[in-house]
C-alpha positions, 0 to 999 in steps of 0.5 A: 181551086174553084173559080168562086174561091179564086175570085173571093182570093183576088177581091180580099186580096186586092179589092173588088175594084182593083182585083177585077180590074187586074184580071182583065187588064194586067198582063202575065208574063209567067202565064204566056203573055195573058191576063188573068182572065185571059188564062182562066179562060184558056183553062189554066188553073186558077191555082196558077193564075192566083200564084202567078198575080201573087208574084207579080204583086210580091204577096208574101208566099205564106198567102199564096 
């Protein structure tokens, strides 16, 4: 997934506001302890920072 598609995901998902705010301030557990911001910048896929803000936001799985 490219960033520019997962960051178009998590504003029409959450919002604008609200999506960036969860990138930098909600914590991942399933991704080590980081934000989602932290984990894109660690080189984890944004596939999986997606599937993991899913989870954590009980988006039904057919959004994913």
């Amino acid at each position: 997934m490219r960033l520019t598609e997962f960051h178009e995901l998590v504003a029409g998902q959450f919002g604008e506001m609200r999506g960036a705010s969860l990138l930098v301030d909600h914590v991942l557990t399933s991704l080590g302890g980081r934000t989602g911001a932290q984990a894109i910048e660690a080189g984890v896929d944004p596939r999986e920072v997606w599937r993991a803000l899913c989870a954590d936001f009980d988006v039904p799985r057919d959004q994913w």
